[in-house]
N, C-alpha and C positions, 0 to 999 in steps of 0.2 A: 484587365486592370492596367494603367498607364500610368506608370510617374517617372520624373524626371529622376536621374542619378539613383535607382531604387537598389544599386550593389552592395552599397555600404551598409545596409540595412538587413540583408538579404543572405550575402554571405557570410562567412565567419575569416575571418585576417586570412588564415592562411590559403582558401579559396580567390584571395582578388586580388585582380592584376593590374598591370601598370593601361590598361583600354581605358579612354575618358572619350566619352563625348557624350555632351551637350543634351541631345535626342534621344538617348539612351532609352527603351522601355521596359516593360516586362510585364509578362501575362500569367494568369493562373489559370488552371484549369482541373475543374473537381469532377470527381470519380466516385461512384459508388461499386465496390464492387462484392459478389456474392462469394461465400468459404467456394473453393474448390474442391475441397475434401471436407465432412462434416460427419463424424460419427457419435455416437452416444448411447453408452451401457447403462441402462438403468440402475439404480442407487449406489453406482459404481465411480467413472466418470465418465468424459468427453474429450474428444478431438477436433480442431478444426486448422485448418491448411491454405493459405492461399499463396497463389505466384502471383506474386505484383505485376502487374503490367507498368511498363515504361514509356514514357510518354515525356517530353519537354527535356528538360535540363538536367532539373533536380526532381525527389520528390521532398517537398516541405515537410516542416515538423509540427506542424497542426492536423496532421490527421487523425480522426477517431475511430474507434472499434464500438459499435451498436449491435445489440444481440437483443430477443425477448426470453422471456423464462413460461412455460408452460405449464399445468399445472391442474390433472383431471380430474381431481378429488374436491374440487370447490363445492361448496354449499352452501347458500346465500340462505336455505329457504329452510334451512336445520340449522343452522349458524356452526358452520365450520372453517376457519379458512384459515390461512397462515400470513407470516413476511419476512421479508427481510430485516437483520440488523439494523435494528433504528439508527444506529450510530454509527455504519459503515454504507447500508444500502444493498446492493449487488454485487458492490466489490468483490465479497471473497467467495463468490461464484468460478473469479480464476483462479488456477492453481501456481502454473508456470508458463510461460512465454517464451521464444526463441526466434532472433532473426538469425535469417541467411543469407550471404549475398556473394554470389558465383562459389559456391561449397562452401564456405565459409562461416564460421559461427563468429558473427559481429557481435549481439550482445545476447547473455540471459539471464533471466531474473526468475528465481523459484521462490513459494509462497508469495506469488505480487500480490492478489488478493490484500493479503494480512500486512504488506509491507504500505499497500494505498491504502488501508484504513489507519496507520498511523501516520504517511504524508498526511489525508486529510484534516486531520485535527489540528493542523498551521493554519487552517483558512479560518477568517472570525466567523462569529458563530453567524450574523446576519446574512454571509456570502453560503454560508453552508444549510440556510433554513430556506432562500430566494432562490439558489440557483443550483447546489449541490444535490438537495432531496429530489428537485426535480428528475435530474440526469439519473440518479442513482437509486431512485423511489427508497430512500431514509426518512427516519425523521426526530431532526435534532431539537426541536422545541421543547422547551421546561419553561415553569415559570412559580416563582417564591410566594407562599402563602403566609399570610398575617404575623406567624409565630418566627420567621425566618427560613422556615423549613423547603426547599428543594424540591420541585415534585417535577415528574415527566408528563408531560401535556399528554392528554389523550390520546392512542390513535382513532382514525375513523372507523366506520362500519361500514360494511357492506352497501348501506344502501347513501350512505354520502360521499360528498367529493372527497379525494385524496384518499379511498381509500385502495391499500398496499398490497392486496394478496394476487398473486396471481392466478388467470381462470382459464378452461379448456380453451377457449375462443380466441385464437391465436389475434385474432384483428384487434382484441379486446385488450390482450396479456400486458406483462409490464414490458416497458422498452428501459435497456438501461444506456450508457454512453460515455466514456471515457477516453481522455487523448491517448495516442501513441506513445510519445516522449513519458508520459506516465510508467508505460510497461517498458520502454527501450530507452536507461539514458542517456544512449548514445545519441540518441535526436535531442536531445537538449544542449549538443554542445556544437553538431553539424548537421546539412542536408544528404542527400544524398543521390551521387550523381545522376543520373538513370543514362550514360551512355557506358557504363563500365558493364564489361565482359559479365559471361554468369547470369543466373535468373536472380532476384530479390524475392526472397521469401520467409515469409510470417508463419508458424506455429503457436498453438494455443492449446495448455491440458485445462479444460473445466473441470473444476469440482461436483461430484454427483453425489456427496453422500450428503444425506438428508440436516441430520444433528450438526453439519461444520456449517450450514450457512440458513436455515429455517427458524423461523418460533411459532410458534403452533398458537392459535388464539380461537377462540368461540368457545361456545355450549357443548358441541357433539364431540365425544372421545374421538381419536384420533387410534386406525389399526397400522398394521405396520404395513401393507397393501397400499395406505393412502398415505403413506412416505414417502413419495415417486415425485419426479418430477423433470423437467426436459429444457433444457437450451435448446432456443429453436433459433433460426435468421441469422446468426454472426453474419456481420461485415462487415467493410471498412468503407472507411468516406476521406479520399486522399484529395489531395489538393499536389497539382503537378506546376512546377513556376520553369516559365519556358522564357531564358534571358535573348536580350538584345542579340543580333547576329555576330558584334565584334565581342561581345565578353563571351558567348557560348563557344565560338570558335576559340579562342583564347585559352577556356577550363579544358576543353574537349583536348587541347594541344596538349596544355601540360597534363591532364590525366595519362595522355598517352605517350609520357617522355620518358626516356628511363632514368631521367630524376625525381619524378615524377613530384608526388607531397609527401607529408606526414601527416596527420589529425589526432592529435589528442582527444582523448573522451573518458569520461564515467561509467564504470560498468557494478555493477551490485552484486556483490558475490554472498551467497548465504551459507551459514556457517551451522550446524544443527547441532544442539548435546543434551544433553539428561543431569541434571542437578539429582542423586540419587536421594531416599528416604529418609530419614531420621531418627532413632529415640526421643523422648519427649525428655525436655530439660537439656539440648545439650546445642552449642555454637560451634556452626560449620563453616565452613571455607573453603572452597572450590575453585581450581584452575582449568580455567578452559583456554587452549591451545589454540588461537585463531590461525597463527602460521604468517605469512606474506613476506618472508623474508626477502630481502633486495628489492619490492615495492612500492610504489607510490600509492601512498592512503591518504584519504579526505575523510573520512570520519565512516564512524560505528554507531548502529543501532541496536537494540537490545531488547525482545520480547518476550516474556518472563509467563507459560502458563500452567497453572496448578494439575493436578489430577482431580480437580475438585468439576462437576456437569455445572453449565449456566447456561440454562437454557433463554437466558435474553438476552447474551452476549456471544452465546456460542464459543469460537474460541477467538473470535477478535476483539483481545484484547491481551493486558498484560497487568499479571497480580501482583500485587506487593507484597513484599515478603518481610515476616518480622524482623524487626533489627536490621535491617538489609544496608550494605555497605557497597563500597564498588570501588574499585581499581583498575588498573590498565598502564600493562606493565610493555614499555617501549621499546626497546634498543639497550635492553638490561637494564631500565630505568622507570623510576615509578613518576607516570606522567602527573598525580595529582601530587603537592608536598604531604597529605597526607591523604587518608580514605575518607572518601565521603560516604557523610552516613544522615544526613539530614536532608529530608523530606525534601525541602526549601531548597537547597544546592542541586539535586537533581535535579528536579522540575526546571531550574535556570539553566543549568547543562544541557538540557533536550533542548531549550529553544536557542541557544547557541549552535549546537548542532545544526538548525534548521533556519538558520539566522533571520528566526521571526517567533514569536510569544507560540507559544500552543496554548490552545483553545479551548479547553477540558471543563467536564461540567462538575461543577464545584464538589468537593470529596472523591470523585470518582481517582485523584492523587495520591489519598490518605490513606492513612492504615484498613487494609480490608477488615471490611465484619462494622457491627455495628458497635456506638462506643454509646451505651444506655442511657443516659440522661444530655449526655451533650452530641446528639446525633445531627446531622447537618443535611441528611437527605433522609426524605419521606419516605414509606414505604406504598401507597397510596398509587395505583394508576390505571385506568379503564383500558385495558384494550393495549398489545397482548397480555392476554389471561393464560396463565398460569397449572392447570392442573389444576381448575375448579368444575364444580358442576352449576355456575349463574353464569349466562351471557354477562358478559363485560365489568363481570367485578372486580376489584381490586386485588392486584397482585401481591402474596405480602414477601414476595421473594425481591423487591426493585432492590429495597436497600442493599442486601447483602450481594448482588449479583452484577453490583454497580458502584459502589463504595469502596475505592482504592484499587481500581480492577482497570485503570488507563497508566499505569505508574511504567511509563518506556521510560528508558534510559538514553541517553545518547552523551557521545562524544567527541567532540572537535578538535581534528588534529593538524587545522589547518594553520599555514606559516602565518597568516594575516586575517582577522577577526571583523567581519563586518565587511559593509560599505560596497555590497555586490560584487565579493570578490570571490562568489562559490564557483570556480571556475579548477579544471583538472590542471594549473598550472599552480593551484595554493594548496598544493597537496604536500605530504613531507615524505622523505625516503627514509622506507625502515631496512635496518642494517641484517648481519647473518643471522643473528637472532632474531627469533620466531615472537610478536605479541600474542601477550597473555594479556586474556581478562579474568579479573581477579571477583568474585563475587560472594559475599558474606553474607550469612543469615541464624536465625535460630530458630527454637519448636519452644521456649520461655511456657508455662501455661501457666506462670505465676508474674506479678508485678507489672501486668499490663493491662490496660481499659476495656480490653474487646469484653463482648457479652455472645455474641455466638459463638456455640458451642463447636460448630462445623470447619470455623476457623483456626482451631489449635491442632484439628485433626489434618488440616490442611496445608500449614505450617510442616509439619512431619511429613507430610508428603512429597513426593516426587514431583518435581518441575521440571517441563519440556523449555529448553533457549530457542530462537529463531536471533541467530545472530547478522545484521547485514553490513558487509562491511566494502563500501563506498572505496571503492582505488582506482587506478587511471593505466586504460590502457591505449595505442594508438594503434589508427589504420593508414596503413603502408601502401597507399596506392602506385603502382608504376606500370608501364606498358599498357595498361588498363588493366589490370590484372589489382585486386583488391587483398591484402592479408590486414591479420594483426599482430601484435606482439604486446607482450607484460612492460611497464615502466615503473 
């Protein structure tokens, strides 16, 4: 591919140099390439390994990760089959991720699975029903029936299009497909060179246990034998951009000076804790220790899941919790004037956070459980079925299993608000003290709407955090020689 002046497009500021001319071009060129290492324990997990091969310039930040899911217990002709989280896809088939480049650990991201199935919920829902289910084999369609009520659109069957299970026949199986910059955000801020010292290499842990990423659908019970199932194919589809002769000569110079650059980037660091149990009637309040002292942060994610089984959600997702409050305590300073505790202000704080509206299907915000007479989603859905004994009857678990069970949290801590400025330069420095997130709730089993039962029990329950907290660090390139360091 050939275009005029294609640097300024191409690279990022601190990559481009004082070279102009006129003629300037630059080429891409795509790669498929196969894991180098590929293992996998049954109901256990997976590994897969690859060393990049080097080739051109750079390698670009459009490249994908594609894998199939396997899957030998299909039964089309007993009506057994399973899927994926409708609302996530195959996302959280991954576990963790790690790049490497000449020994180096450039970025990692643990839980990415659960961390892209809350990115996703930024895309509107038409971009995530046309082109996301495809990539992802999900499926995010609903649609309102007469009384106002909320229902999940069917899924398919076995013997129609779009239907989602995966089968032995590996030609057949599902493909799924996700970019890189996805799992590494350090591709979202720069390229990366491909004449620097050291190999470039990608690791990958899959998910293998059955209950964290499966829902089970059909007639035929379901044994614990036919809980298997297999990542098969991983690989990557790189795209290598090989510049003009005076700018490649140019980057390759200063790569190799001993002033070499600096690059700033985003890196997502995950944070894990346990909200412990409760007595019933009593309000808690809990300090979780994020740390990052002397850092640069861009913002906090927050994934909140009960000890309560959902088998349609699995565990991508995050539950509301009664009376639920939030805080986030900065620099010995509480960043909100006061706690928010209204539904409403969160929901607006996530999509600041993501400086775009989140997407969420209507109550899945709201107080978990059902609220009796003024219920806002149906319980009603063909296909997956639930722990019945009728081909594709109606689930009566959607309501409660989906009803205030997307309630992320998020925080923005960035210097300037809006206007395409998510960049690791709008980040703020937290001082010797350590942030805390501050997080309040109760077990109430008086004086509120709920009507499930399962809910007050769950409330007293123990909650798992997946905290991700967005900070900025850079790569050190000099001599050709690549490091990083904290900012």
């Amino acid at each position: 591919m050939n275009s005029s002046n294609m640097m300024t497009d191409q690279l990022p500021s601190v990559l481009q140099t004082n070279a102009t001319d006129e003629n300037q071009s630059s080429q891409i060129e795509s790669v498929i390439q196969e894991a180098d290492n590929h293992s996998w324990v049954a109901n256990r997990f997976g590994k897969s390994k690859w060393v990049v091969a080097k080739k051109g310039s750079a390698l670009a930040t459009d490249g994908m990760l594609l894998w199939k899911t396997k899957w030998a217990s299909y039964a089309g002709a007993t009506d057994r089959y399973c899927s994926f989280v409708r609302t996530c896809g195959g996302v959280n088939l991954i576990k963790n991720c790690r790049l490497y480049v000449g020994g180096r650990l450039v970025s990692e991201t643990r839980e990415v699975g659960q961390k892209m199935a809350l990115d996703n919920s930024f895309i509107p829902y038409d971009a995530r029903c046309e082109i996301l289910d495809e990539k992802l084999n999900g499926n995010h369609k609903y649609y309102y029936d007469v009384n106002g009520l909320l229902h999940l659109a069917d899924d398919k069957t076995h013997a129609q299009v779009g239907f989602r299970s995966p089968t032995a026949d590996e030609s057949a199986t599902l493909e799924c497909a996700v970019r890189l910059d996805e799992l590494f955000p350090v591709l979202k801020d720069t390229m990366l060179p491909s004449t620097l010292n050291g190999e470039i290499i990608v690791e990958l842990d899959w998910e293998g246990v059955w209950s964290e990423v499966m829902v089970e659908s059909g007639q035929t019970a379901f044994t614990a034998t036919e809980r298997s199932f297999e990542v098969i194919r991983p690989r990557l589809h790189l795209d290598y951009i090989t510049f003009a002769d005076e700018v490649a000569n140019a980057l390759t110079a200063q790569i190799n000076s001993p002033e070499g650059m600096t690059i700033p980037y985003r890196q997502q660091v995950l944070v894990s804790a346990n909200l412990p149990s409760i007595a019933n009637d009593v309000v808690t309040r809990d300090d979780i220790e994020l740390g990052f002292s002397g850092r640069s942060v861009m913002k906090v994610y927050v994934q909140k899941v009960s000890n309560h089984v959902n088998p349609l959600l699995c565990n991508s997702r995050s539950d509301g919790l009664l009376q639920e409050n939030l805080q986030l305590v900065v620099n010995n300073r509480n960043l909100f004037d006061r706690d928010v505790n209204q539904v409403s202000e969160m929901y607006s704080y996530l999509g600041q956070t993501a400086d775009k509206p989140a997407y969420l299907l209507c109550g899945s915000y709201n107080q978990v459980g059902q609220f009796g007479a003024n219920n806002i989603m149906a319980n009603g859905v063909n296909g997956p079925q639930i722990g019945g004994a009728v081909a594709l009857a109606e689930s009566a678990v959607v309501q409660n299993n989906l009803q205030g069970r997307q309630r992320y949290l998020g925080i923005n801590l960035a210097k300037v608000r809006g206007n395409g400025n998510d960049t690791p330069a709008n980040s703020i420095q937290v001082g010797e003290a350590p942030m805390v997130l501050r997080l309040g709730h109760s077990s109430a089993s008086g004086g509120t709407n709920e009507t499930n039962l399962n809910n007050s029990a769950e409330s007293r329950g123990a909650v798992h955090l997946n905290v991700w907290v967005e900070c900025v660090k850079a790569l050190i390139i000099r001599n050709g020689v690549l490091d990083t360091i904290n900012m």
